[in-house]
N, C-alpha and C positions, 0 to 999 in steps of 0.2 A: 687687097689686104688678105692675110693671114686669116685661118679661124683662129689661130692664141690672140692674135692683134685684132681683133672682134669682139674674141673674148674678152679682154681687157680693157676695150672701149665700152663694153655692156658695164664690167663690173667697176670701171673709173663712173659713169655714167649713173649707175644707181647707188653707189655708195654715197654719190655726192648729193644726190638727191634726196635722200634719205637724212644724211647730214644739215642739208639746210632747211628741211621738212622739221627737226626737230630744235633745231634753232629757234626756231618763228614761233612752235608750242613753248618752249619753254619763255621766251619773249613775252608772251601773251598771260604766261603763268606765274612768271616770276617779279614781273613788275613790280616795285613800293605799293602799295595802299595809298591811294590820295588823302584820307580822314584815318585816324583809328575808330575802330568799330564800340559802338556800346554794348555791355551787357543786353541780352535780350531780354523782354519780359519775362519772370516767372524763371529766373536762369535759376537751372542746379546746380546743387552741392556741389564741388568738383573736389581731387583731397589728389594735391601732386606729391608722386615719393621720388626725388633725387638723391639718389645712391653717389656716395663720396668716396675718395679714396684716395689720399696723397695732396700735393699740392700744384696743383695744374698754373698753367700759365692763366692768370687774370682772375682766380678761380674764385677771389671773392668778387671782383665785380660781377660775375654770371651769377655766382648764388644770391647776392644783394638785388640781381633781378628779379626774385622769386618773391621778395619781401615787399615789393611794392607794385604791384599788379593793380589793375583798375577793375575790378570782379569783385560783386558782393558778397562772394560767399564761396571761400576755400580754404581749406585745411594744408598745410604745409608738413611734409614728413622729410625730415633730412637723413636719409640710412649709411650706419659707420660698420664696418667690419668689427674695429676694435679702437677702442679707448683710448689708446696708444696712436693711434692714427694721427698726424701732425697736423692734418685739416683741424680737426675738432677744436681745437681753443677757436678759431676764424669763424666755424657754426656758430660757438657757444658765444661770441660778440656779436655777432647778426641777430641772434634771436632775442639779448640785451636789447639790442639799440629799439627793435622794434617790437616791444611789447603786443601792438593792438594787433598784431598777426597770428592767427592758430598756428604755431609751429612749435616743432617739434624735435630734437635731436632725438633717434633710437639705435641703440649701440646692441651689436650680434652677431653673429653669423650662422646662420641656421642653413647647412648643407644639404640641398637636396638637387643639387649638380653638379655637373664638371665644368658650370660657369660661374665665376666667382660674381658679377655683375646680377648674375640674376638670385642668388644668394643673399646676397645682400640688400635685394628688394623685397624676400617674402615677407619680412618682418613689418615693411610699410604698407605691402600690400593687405596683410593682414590686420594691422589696425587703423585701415583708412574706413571714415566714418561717413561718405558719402558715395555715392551709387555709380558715379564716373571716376574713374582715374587716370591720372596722365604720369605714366614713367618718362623723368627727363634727366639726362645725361646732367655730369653738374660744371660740363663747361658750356651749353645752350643758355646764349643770352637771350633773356626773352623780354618781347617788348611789352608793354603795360597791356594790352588788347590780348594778348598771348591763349588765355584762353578761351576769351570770344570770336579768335581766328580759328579754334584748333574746332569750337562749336560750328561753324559757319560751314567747314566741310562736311558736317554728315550731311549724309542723303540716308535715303528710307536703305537702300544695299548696303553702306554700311557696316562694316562690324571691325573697322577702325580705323581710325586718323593720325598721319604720322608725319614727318616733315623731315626732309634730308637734310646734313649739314652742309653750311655755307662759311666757305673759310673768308675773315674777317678779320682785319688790325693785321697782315702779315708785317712780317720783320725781316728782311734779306729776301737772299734769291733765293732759297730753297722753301721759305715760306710761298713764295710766291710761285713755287713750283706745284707745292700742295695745293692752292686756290686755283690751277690749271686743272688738277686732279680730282678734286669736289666741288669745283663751281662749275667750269662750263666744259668739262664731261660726262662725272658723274652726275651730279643733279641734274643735267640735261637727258641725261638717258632715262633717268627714272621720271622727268615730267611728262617726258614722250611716251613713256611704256605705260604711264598711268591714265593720258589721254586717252591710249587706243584701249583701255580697259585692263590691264594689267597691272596692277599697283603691287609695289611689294614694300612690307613694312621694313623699316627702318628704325632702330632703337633709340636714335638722338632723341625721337619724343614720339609718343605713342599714348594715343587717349583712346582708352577700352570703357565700353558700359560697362560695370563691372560684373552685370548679369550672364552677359555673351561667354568672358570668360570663367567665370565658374562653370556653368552649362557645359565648357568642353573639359571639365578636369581643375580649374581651376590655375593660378599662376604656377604650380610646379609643373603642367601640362607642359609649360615653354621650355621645360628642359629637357625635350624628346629628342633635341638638337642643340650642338654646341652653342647657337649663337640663337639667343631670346627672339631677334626681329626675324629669322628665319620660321623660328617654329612659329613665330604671332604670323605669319602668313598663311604656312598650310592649316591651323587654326582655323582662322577666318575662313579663309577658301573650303576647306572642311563642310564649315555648316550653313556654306550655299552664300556665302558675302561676300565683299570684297572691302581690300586696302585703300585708302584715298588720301594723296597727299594735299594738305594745307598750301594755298597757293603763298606766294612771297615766302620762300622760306626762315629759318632764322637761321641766325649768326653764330659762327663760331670761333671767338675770337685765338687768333695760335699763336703769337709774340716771333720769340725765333726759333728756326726748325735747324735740322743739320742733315744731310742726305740720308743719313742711317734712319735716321726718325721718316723720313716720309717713304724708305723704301720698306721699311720693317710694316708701318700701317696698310702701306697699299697690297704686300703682299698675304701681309695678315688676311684682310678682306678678299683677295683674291683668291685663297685656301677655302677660306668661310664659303663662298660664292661656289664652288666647284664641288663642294664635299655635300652642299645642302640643294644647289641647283645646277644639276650638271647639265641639262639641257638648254638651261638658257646662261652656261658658263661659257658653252662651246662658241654661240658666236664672236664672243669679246675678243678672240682672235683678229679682228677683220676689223674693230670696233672704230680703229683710228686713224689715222691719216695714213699711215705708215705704207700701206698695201697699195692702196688709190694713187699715190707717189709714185710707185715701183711702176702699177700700171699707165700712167702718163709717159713717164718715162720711156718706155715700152710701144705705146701708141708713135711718141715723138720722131724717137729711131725708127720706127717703120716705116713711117709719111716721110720721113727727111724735116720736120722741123725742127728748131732749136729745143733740145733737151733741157737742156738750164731752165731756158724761157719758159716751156713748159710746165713744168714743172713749180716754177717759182710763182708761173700767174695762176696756178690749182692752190699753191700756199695760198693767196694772195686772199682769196677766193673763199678758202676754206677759214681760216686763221680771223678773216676780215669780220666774218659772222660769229665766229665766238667772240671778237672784240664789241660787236654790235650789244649782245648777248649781255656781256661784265656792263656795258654802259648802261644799258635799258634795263637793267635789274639793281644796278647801283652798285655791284661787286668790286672788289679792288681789280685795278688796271693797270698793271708797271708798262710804263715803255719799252721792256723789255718782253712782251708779253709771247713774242708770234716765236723766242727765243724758249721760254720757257713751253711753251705749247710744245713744241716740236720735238722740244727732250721727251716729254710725258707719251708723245706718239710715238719716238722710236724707244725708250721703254715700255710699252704694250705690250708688243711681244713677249718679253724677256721675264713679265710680269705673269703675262698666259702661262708660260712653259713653267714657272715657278708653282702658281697655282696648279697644273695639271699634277705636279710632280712630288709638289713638297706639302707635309703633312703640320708638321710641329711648330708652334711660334709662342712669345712670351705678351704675355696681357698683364698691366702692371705688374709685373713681378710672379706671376703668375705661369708657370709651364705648362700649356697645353697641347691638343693634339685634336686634330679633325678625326682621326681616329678614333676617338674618346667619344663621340656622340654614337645614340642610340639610332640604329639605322630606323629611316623614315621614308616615304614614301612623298613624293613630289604636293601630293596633292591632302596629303592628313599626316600627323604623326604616326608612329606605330602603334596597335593596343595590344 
């Protein structure tokens, strides 16, 4: 053999390994809960601000999940841009039907970023009346334990809990292309990164003491960086903590997608990802089946065996464990699954090279620019 045909039996060899190393954590992490958990003794205030914006698919059943939580003791902040916003009459009957809930509609936009998202939480972050808070996206369904799961992950290191999205109720194939994208890649990567001590916060839900973050600047701090969960990591890591994600994550229900919608998200995030962490942007190149393939392929032709075969039983192989993965965590599974996988790996690439290169993308309605963020430093924002 060759050293390239070595070579590429090394890197067929460890990618795969690596690949099914991270299966088996997120396996172990992402399972259902057998019981929901009780509040704990003595549980605190918590006060969640879900920032709204438009009319999302299912958008009242996820914020109707807000209004019926099984916690003694939490203040509800719904944050609108403006008044005009067509969500608002849908608040403004959720918080009708359910009187005995502290909630709250607060209508504003008080700029002090170039992220509209995080904009629109300082008004809740500013009038939450209890000492924890949890920013939740407002299509995170959450389930009634929601925040005795988010309590359950602090450890004494600590300094925040956060929980990736998990796509859920897909509709079509391109739904279901997305839940290839955020269930058993992306969440899989970040269970695995979090295991080995690397956590990085994620803005679907993020429960901060509210002490930590004042202490660093307070919630405008998070606009040192285009994207909130970005700066909530060098934050944290800043003043010696760390990130941890909430094991079982929650759901995020998506109805139907259309190709543009799931290439525009992923690339979105893939700009995000490169402009705020470029050093661990660089390996996602390599991240996916796509390379591990070429190299089978490569070993097969050198030995003389069947290419095809080879190649189809590394599919088999690899494909087989992220189906293991959807089933042992309870995520949607189409039969067409090892179909949709395969597209998502030979888009990796095509997505890296986007993110190395492309700067500008649209967030509801929204023109922004990785360019637009205040340069920062991997490991704190700038002062």
């Amino acid at each position: 053999m060759t050293v390239a045909v070595w070579i590429a039996a090394a890197f067929c060899g460890v990618t795969t390994l690596v690949h099914l190393s991270s299966v088996i954590v997120a396996i172990v992490r992402c399972r259902p809960k057998p019981a929901r958990l009780a509040a704990p003794a003595g549980a605190p205030g918590i006060t969640i601000v879900r920032p709204v914006a438009g009319l999302d698919n299912f958008v009242e059943q996820t914020l109707r999940s807000s209004f019926v939580l099984d916690y003694p003791s939490y203040e509800l902040l719904i944050c609108v841009a403006s008044a005009k916003d067509p969500v608002v009459p849908v608040v403004r009957r959720l918080i009708a039907e359910h009187r005995h809930v502290d909630a709250r509609l607060l209508v504003g936009d008080e700029r002090v970023s170039q992220n509209p998202k995080l904009n629109n939480c300082v008004k809740g972050w500013t009038a939450a009346r209890h000492g924890w808070i949890a920013l939740a996206d407002c299509n995170v369904l959450m389930p009634r334990d929601y925040l005795q799961r988010l309590l359950a992950a602090w450890r004494a290191d600590t300094g925040l809990v956060c929980a990736p999205p998990v796509g859920v109720r897909p509709d079509g194939f391109f739904a279901h292309l997305e839940c290839a994208f955020l269930n058993t890649y992306q969440a899989r990567w970040q269970y695995f990164a979090d295991t080995l001590g690397t956590g990085f916060a994620q803005g679907k839900t993020m429960l901060w003491r509210r002490a930590d973050l004042e202490a660093a600047g307070g919630i405008r701090a998070l606009g040192a960086e285009i994207a909130e969960d970005a700066a909530s990591t060098k934050v944290v890591r800043a003043a010696g903590l760390s990130v941890h994600l909430v094991d079982a994550p929650f759901g995020q229900p998506l109805g139907r997608r259309t190709a543009r919608e799931v290439w525009r998200r992923q690339t979105r995030w893939a700009r995000l990802r490169r402009a705020c962490f470029p050093r661990f942007f660089a390996p996602e190149a390599i991240s996916g089946a796509f390379f591990p393939f070429i190299a089978a392929a490569v070993i097969a032709a050198a030995t003389g065996w069947p290419v095809a075969g080879t190649v189809a039983g590394l599919a088999a192989l690899w494909y087989g464990a992220e189906m293991a993965l959807a089933l042992a965590a309870r995520w949607p599974l189409s039969p067409l699954y090892p179909l949709h996988a395969l597209l998502r790996d030979l888009l990796l690439p095509a997505l890296w090279l986007d993110g190395l290169f492309g700067t500008g993308f649209e967030w509801r309605g929204h023109q922004m620019s990785v360019d637009d963020a205040e340069p920062a430093t991997e490991n704190g924002p700038s002062t």
